[in-house]
N, C-alpha and C positions, 0 to 999 in steps of 0.2 A: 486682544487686539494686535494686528500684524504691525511690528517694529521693523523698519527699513534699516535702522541704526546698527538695532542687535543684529539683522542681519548680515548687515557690509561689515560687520565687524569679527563675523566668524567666517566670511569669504578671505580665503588664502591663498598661496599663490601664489604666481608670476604677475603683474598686474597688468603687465603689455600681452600677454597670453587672453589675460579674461576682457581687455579691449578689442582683441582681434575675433574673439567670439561672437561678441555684440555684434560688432561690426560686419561679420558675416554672418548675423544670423536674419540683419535689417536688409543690407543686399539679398541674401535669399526668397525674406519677403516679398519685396519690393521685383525683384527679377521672377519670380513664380505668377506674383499676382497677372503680371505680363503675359507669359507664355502658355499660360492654363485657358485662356481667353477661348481658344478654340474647343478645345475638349470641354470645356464646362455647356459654350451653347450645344454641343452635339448632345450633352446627357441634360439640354433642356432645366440648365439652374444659370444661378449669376456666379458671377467668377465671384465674387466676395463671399457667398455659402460655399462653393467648392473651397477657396482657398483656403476660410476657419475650419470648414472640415478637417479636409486631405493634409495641410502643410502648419498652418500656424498652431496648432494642437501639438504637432510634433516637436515643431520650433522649440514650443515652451517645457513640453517633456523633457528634451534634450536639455534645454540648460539646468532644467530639474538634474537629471541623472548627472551631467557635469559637478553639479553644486556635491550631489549626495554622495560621489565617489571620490571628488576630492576631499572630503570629512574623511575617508577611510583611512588609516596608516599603509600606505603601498606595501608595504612588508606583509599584509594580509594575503595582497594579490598573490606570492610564492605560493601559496597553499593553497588559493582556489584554483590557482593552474594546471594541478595534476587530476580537478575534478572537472575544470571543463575541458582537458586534452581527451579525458574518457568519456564525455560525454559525445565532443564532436567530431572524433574518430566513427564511433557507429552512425550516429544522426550523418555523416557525410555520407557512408553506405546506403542509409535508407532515402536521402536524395536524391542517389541517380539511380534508384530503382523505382521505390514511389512516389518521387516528387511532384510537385506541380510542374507540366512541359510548357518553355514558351518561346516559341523561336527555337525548337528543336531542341531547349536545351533545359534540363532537371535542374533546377537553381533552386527552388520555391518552397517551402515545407509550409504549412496550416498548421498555424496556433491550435489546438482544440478549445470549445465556446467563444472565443472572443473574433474569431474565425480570419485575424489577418493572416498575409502570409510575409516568411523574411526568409532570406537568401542565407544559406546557412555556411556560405564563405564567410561572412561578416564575423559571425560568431567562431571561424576556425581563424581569423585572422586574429584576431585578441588572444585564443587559446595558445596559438603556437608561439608567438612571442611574447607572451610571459613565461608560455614553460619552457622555451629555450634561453631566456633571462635568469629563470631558476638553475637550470640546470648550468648553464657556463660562469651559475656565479658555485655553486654547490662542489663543482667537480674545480676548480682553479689548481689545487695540489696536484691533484692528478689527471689534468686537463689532455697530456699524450697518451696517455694510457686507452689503447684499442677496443679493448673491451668492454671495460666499464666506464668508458666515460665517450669517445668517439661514436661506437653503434649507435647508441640512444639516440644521440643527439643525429646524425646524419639521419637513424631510421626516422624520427619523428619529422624530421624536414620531408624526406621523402613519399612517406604516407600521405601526407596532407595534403603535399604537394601532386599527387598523381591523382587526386581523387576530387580534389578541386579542376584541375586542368581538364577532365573528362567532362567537363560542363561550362568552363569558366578558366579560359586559358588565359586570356589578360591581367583577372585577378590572381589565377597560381604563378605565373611568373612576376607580376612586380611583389609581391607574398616572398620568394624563392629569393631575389636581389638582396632585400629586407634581410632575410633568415643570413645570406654570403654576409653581409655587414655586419651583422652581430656577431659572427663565428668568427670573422677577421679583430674586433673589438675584443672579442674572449679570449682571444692568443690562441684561438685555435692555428697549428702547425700550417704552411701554404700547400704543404704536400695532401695533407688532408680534406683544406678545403679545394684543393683540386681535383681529388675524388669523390668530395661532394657536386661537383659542376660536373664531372665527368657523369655521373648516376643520374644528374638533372637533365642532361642533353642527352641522353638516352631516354628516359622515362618521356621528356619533349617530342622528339622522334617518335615514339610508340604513340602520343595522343596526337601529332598532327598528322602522320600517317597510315594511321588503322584506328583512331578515336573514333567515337560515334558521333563528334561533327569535323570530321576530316575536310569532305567538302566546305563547310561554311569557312573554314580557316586558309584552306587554299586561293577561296574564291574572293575573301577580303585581302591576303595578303598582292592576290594579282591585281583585285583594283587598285592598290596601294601603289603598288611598281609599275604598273602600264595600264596607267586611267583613261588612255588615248583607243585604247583596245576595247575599251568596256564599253555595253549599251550604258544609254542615260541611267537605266532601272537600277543597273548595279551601283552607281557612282550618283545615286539620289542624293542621300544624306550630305555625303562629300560637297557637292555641288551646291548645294542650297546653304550647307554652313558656308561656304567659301562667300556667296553672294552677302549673308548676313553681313560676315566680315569689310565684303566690299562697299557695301553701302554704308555703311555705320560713320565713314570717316573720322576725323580727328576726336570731334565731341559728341556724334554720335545726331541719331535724329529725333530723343527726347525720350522720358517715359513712357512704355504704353504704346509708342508708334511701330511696333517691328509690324515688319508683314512676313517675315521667312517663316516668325513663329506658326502661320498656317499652312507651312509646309513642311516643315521641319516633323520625323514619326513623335521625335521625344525631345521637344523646346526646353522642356523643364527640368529635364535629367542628363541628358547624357552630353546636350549640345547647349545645354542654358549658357556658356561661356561667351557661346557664338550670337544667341540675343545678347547678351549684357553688352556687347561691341558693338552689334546692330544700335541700342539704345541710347548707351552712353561713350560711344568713342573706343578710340585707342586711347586716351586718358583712363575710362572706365575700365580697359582691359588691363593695364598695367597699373590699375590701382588692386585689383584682384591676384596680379604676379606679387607687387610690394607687399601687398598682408601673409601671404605665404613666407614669402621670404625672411622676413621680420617674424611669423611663426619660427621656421627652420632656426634660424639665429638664436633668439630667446630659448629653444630646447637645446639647443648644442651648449647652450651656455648654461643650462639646467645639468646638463649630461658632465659635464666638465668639472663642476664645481659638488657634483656629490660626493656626501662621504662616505658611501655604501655602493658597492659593484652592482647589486641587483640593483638599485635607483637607477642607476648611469646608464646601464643595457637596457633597461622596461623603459623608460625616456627616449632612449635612443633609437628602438627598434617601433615604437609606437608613431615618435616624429618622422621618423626616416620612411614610414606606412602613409602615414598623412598624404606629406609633401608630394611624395612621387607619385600616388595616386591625385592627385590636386595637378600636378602638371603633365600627365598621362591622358589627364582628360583634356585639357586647355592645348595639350600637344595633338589628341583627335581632333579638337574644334579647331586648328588654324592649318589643319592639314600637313600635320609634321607627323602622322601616325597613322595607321590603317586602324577603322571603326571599330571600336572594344567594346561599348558600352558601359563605362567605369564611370561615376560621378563624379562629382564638384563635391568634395568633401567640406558637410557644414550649409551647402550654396541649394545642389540641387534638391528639388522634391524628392522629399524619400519619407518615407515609414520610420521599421526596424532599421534600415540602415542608418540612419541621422541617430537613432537610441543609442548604435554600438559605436558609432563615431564620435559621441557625445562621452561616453564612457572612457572612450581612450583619450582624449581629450582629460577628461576626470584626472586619470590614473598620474599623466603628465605632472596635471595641477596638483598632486597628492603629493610626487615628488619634490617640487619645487617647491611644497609648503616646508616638508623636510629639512628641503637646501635652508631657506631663511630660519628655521628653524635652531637649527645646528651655527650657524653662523651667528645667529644671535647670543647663542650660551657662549659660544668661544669669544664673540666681545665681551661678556659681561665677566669671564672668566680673564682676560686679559689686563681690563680695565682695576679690575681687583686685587688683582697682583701688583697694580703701579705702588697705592700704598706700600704695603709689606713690602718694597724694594726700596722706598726710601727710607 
């Protein structure tokens, strides 16, 4: 018989971590069930079967996978790093040649029998920041050292990096930001990491100027700069999130009532920030900045207090992915960014991507189980000592 007891009692962790979970996992809910309204009458069901289909299955997956990788000892993650760096080195190859196309762009790979499909950035962004956590905790001694310790690490950043961006520029650069922050963390030299930015604004250049979506990125970045230029068609989305946002006022106009969401291509994914405003306010919006932020906070303070360098950098480089992917999107929805398509990590509808987000999440809570961990024996090793001193 299932014990709730025994379970809360091998959940570890940060606790203000596994609250902000919840808490986005109910906002998700609760903002999907809203915005799916139109696409479910179009495929002719009720938004309550699409939603347990498509999202709340996920939902629960996710905090499954959360639970089950924060059980793991993060010191595991070092080793599996070098098997999925080889693994989604080729699988990125085989994306933008066979992937599934959508919106011109190779993102997509097909599970075989089970037949979803998941974006195989998702799974190079977990790989490269743990194997660049490994590796700048591995090389420390010899962290200047050009050869053996510099190539890897900048070739492994720039691999990933160019072969994600040929499909998925938004996700390779905030990936790229991510990857500068851990290298600057690791004591990588500035002269170094200046050669890494240098290799990266190069490689940038070559995908937005001869990529195989040169145009879509020229053509968002001009509606970005000069929307006064653009027909309505191009500055759709823009225009419609904006109204969301304007109508939603202070507390918004209630559960369930958007209307943008039936204009809006992607309510549920890419611009869900921009219903949650519509819904519930600019209270509702800045209750979704506060959980982030208070995320950020609580990992920086997980990163801070590790006793192990790989903890501090896999913490570091996973929250520092979160965040800025979390206000990347919030920063498209209130029109402070030209149209990416990057999620509401945790928030929007998603498949595979809420699994691998859920993991990194995990990996977080695996550390922090750690942090209490180690703090705990150093009280009880303290406390023991008081005797034997008097």
């Amino acid at each position: 018989m299932f014990n709730i007891n025994a379970l809360l009692e091998r959940t570890k962790g940060d606790r203000w971590i596994w609250l902000i979970i919840i808490m986005l996992s109910l906002i998700s809910i609760m903002a999907v069930y809203s915005a799916t309204g139109a696409i479910a009458y179009k495929k002719g069901i009720t938004v309550e079967k699409y939603l347990l289909y498509k999202h709340v299955i996920f939902v629960l997956l996710g905090i499954a996978m959360i639970y089950i990788s924060h059980l793991l000892d993060y010191k595991y993650y070092s080793g599996i790093s070098k098997i999925l760096m080889i693994v989604t080195i080729p699988l990125l190859f085989y994306t933008l040649i066979f992937g599934s196309s959508i919106n011109d762009a190779s993102r997509w790979v097909k599970i075989p029998v089970i037949g979803l499909t998941f974006q195989t950035s998702d799974l190079a962004k977990l790989a490269l920041i743990t194997f660049l956590a490994r590796m700048l905790t591995r090389k420390q001694e010899n962290i200047k050292d050009v050869k053996n310790s510099f190539v890897p690490i900048m070739g492994s950043v720039c691999v990933v990096f160019i072969l994600i961006a040929l499909a998925n520029l938004s996700t390779a650069l905030m990936l790229f930001g991510v990857s500068i922050l851990l290298l600057i963390i690791g004591r990588i030299s500035i002269k170094q990491i200046a050669i890494v930015c240098a290799g990266g604004i190069v490689l940038l250049m070559f995908v937005v100027f001869l990529g195989p979506r040169r145009e879509t990125y020229k053509s968002r970045i001009n509606s970005f700069m000069h929307p006064e230029r653009q027909t309505s068609d191009k500055n759709y989305q823009a225009n419609h999130s904006k109204i969301a946002l304007a109508t939603g006022g202070l507390f918004g106009k209630g559960p369930g009532n958007s209307t943008e969401r039936n204009f809006l291509p992607h309510p549920y994914s890419d611009f869900i920030f921009a219903i949650i405003i519509e819904e519930y306010g600019t209270v509702g919006g800045l209750a979704i900045v506060v959980l982030y932020l208070v995320l950020l906070y609580r990992c920086v303070r997980i990163v801070t207090r590790s006793p192990k360098a790989f903890g501090a950098l896999l913490a570091a480089g996973l929250s520092f992915s979160l965040t800025i992917q979390a206000f990347a999107n919030m920063a498209v929805a209130v029109g402070l960014g030209p149209v990416t398509g990057v999620p509401l990590p945790l928030v929007s509808m998603g498949g595979t991507s809420m699994i691998f987000t859920s993991i990194a999440f995990g990996i977080i809570l695996s550390v922090s189980r750690d942090v209490e961990e180690h703090s705990s024996k150093k009280e009880k090793v303290i406390v023991g000592e008081i005797p034997a001193m008097a």
